[in-house]
C-alpha positions in Angstrom: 99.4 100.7 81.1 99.5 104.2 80.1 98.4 106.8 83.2 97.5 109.9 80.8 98.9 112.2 79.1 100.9 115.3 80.0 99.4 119.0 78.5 102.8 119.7 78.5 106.7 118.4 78.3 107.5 121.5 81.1 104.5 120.5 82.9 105.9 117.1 83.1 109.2 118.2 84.2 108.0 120.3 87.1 106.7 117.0 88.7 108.3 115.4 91.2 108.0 112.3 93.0 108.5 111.4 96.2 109.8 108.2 98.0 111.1 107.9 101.6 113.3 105.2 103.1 114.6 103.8 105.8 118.3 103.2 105.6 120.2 100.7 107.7 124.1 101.5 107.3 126.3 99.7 109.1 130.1 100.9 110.5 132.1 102.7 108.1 128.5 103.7 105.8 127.8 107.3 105.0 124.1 107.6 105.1 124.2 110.3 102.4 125.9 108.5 100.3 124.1 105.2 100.4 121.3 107.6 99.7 122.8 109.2 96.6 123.2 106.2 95.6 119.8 105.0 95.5 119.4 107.9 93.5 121.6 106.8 90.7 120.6 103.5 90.7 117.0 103.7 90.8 117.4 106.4 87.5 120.6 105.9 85.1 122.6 103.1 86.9 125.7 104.8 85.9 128.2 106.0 88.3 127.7 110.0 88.4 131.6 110.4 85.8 130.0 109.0 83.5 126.5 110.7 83.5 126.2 114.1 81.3 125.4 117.3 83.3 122.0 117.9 81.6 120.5 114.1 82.4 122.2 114.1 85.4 120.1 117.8 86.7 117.0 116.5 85.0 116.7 112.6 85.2 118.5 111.3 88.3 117.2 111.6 91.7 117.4 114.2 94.2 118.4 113.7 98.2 116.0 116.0 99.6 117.0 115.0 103.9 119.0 112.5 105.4 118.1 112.3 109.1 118.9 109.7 111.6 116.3 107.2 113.6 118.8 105.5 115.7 122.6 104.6 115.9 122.4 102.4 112.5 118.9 103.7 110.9 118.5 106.5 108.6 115.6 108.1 107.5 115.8 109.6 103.8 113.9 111.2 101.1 114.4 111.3 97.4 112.6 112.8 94.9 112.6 111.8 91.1 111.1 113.6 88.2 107.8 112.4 86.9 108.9 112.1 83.6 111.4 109.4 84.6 108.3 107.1 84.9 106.3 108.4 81.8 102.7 106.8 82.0 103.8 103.5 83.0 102.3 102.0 86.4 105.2 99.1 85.8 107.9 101.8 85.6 106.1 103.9 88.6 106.7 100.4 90.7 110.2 100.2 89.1 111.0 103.8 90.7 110.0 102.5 93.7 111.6 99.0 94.2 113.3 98.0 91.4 117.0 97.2 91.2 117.2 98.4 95.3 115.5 95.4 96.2 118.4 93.9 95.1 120.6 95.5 97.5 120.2 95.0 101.5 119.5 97.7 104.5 116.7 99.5 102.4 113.1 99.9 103.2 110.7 101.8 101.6 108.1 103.8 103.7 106.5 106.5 101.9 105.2 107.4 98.6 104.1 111.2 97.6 102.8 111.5 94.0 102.2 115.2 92.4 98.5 115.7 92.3 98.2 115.5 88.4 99.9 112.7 87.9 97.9 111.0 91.3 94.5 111.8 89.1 96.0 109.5 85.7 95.3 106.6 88.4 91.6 105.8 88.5 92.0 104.1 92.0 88.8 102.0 93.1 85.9 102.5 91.0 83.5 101.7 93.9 85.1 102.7 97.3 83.3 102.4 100.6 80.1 104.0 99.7 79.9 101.7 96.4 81.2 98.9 97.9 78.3 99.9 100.8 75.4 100.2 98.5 76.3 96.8 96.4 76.0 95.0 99.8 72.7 97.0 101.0 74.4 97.7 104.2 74.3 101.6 105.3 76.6 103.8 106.8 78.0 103.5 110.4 77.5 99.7 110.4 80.5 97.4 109.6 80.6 94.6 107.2 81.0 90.9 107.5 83.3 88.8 105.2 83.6 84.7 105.1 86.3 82.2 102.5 84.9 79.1 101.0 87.4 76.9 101.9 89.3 74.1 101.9 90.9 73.1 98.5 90.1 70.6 97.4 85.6 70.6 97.6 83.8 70.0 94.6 81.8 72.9 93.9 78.5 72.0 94.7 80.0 71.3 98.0 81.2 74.9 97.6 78.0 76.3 96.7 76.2 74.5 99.8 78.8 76.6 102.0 78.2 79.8 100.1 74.5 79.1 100.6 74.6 78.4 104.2 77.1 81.5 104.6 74.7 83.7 103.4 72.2 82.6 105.0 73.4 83.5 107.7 73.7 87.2 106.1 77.1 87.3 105.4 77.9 90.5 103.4 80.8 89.2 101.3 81.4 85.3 100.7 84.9 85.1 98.7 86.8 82.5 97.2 89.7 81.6 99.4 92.9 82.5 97.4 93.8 79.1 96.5 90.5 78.0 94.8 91.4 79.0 91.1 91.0 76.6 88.0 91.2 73.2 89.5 89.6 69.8 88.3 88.0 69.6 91.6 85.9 72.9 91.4 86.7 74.3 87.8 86.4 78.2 87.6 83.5 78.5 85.5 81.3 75.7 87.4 82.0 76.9 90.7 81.1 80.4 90.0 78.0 79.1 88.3 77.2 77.1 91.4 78.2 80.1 93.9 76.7 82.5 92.3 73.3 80.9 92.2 73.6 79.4 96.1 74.0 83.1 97.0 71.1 84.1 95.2 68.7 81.6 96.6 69.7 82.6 99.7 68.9 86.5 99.1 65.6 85.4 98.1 64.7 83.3 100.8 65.9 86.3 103.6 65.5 89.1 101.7 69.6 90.1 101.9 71.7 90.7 99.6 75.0 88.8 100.2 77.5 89.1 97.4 79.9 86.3 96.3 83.5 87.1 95.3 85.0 84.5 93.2 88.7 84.3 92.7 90.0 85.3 89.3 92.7 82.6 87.9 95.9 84.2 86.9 95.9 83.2 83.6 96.1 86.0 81.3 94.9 84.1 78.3 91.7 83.1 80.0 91.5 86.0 82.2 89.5 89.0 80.5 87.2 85.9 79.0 86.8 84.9 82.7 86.0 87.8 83.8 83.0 88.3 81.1 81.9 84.6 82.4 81.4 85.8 86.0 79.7 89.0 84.8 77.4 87.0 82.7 76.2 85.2 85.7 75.2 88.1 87.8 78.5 88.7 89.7 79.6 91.8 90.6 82.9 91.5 93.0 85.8 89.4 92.4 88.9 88.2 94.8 91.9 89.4 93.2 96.0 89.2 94.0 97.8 91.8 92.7 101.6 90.6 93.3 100.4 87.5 91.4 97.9 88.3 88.5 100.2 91.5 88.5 99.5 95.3 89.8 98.3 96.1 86.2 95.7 93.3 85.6 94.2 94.8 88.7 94.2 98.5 87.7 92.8 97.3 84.1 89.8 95.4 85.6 89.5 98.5 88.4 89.2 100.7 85.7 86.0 98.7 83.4 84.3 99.9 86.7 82.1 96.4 86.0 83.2 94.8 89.4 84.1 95.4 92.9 87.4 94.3 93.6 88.5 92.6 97.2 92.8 92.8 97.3 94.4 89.8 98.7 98.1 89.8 100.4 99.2 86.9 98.7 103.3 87.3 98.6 103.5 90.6 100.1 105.3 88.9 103.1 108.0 88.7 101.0 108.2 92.6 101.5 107.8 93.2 104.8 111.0 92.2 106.8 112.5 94.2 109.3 115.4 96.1 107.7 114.5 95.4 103.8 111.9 95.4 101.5 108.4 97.9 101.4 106.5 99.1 104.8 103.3 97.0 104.7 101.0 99.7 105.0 102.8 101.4 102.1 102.3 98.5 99.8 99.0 97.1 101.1 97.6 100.6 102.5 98.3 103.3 99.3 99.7 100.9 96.4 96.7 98.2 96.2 94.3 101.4 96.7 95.8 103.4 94.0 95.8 100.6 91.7 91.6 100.2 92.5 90.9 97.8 95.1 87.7 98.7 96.9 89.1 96.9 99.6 92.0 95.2 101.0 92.4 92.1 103.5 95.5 91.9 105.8 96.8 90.1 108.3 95.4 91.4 111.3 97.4 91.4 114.7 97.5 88.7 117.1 96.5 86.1 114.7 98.3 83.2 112.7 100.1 86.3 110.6 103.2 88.9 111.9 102.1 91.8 111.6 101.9 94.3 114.5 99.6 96.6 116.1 101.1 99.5 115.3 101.3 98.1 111.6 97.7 96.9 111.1 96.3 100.7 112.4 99.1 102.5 109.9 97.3 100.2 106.8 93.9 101.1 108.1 94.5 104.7 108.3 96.3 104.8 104.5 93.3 103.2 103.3 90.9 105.9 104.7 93.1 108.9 104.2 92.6 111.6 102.2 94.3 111.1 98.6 93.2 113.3 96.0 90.5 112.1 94.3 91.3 108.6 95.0 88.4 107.2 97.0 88.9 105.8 100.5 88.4 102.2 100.7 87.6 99.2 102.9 90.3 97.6 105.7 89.3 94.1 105.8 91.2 92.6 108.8 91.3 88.5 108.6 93.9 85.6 109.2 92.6 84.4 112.6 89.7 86.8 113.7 87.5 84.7 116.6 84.4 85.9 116.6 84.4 86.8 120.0 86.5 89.4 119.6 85.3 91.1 116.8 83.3 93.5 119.1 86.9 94.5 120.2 88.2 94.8 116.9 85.0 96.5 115.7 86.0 99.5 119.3 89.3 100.1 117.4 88.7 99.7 113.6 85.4 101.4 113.6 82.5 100.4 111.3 84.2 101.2 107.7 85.8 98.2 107.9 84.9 94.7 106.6 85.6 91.5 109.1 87.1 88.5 107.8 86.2 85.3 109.5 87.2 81.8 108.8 88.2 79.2 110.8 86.2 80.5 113.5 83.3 79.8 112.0 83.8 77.0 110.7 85.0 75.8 113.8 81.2 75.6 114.9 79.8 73.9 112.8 76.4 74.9 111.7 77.7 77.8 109.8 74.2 79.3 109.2 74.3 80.0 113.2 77.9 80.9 113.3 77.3 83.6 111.0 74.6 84.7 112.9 76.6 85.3 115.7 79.1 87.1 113.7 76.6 89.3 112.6 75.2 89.8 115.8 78.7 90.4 117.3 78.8 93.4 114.5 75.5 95.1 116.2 73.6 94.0 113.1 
């Protein structure tokens, strides 16, 4: 994917781009050189002897500060020229992770792009206000968010759930993750089925519950997919960026036909503790900047790892300020009782969309557990 295109080759060279890590150097490791480095190995992977003065000042990386955390951490910030990644979001994720994540002690915690080149990324299309008005609910009030689930259901057994869900007045029903192009619910049935529970139930209450199917990762079938589900009335899809891939997601962002809902799939293979990218970086500004309107996480204290600290840092990178990049939804899930969503809804606030299973489910009559989700929501 190409981001845009430069007015000029000096204008190109005056950007920079920014990337902070955290640097874990153990006895007899100088810091600044572990951070130098990174800067010739995320550039021209040539040790510096052999790299000519004039690529060397204009391509590889510079060590803007090396300060330390603790006895063994580091923090450090290097900044690249923006014409070392061109127009390429692949090569703008390369910069960021590529052959380091092949190396150990390195974790990536910040990302600064230079305005111009922020504004060659559409972001989401829809945003919270979109993403507000395609689910009829207004400002100040939260959102609710259930998964058809398990694998395995035929879809009319799907559908029935999606119709009971909504119902109920669920905002968003989704696709869990898993549901794809199986025999037992094929893609194109189920969202035919889904689609048309959801919108029995919005005439019989007068909502307007949306349902989210899950878009297979095939990339033969996937842009015909896509025009299936838009031919049936859908308007949001499930996607997973670290599968289908970061640039499927910005392509189908960028049609500005559906709202897309991010799922984490993989990224735990990011987030340990001295290695890897911070999870509110990766969840927080890179699924936002490549156009989800909203993202679910793991929230804290459920069947997931991440902590407080970590859930509130992805929450606030989602609603932040970012050029022109619209702020998007939080959507908080993997192990959310309904009981305590009141608390949850005290420290998220109402731009956020819950996501509740197995607590739901775990009632039975789903049309009355959502009911008391919603009511737990103050709606």
């Amino acid at each position: 994917m190409q981001l845009g295109r430069e007015s000029s080759a000096v204008g190109t060279a005056r950007q920079r781009i920014r990337i902070s890590y955290r640097l874990k150097c153990g006895p007899g490791q100088d810091p600044h050189e572990v951070a130098r480095d990174i800067a010739f190995e995320q550039t021209v992977e040539l040790p510096e002897p052999c790299v000519p003065a004039p690529i060397r000042d204009s391509i590889v990386g510079r060590v803007e500060g090396v300060t330390r955390s603790n006895s063994q951490t580091w923090m450090a910030t290097i900044s690249y020229p923006a014409l070392a990644v061109g127009r390429d979001l692949g090569q703008l994720v390369n910069l960021l992770f590529g052959n380091i994540s092949l190396k150990s002690g390195v974790q990536v915690t910040d990302l600064e792009l230079p305005g111009r080149y922020l504004s060659h990324l559409p972001g989401p299309h829809f945003g919270i206000a979109g993403l507000r008005q395609l689910c009829g609910v207004e400002d100040g009030a939260p959102l609710s968010c259930a998964a058809l689930k398990p694998l395995g259901l035929a879809a009319a057994e799907l559908a029935q759930l999606c119709y009971q869900f909504a119902l109920g007045g669920i905002d968003v029903v989704k696709d869990d993750h898993g549901l794809a192009d199986q025999e037992s619910a094929p893609f194109r049935e189920r969202v035919a089925h889904c689609q048309q529970a959801v919108e029995r139930a919005n005439r019989e209450t007068g909502g307007s519950s949306r349902y989210f199917p899950n878009v297979p990762s095939s990339w033969s079938t996937f842009n015909a997919d896509l025009a299936y589900a838009r031919s049936v009335g859908v308007v949001g899809v499930l996607v997973n960026p670290l599968i289908i891939g970061l640039d499927a997601v910005r392509h189908t962002a960028e049609q500005g036909e559906f709202a897309l809902l991010g799922h984490p799939a993989l990224s735990g293979a990011f987030f340990q503790a001295d290695h890897g990218i911070a999870p509110d970086l990766l969840l927080g500004r890179v699924f936002r900047l490549i156009g989800c309107d909203g993202v679910i996480y793991p929230n804290v204290g459920g069947r997931f790892v991440l902590t407080e600290n970590e859930c509130a840092a992805i929450n606030g990178r989602l609603r932040e300020p970012l050029g022109s990049i619209k702020p998007v939804f939080p959507v908080p899930a993997g192990g959310i009782d309904v009981t305590r969503v009141p608390f949850w809804l005290d420290r998220y606030g109402p731009d956020t969309i819950f996501l509740v299973g197995g607590s739901l489910y775990s009632q039975g009559d789903l049309v009355a557990a959502s009911r008391n989700l919603m009511k737990a929501l103050g709606r």
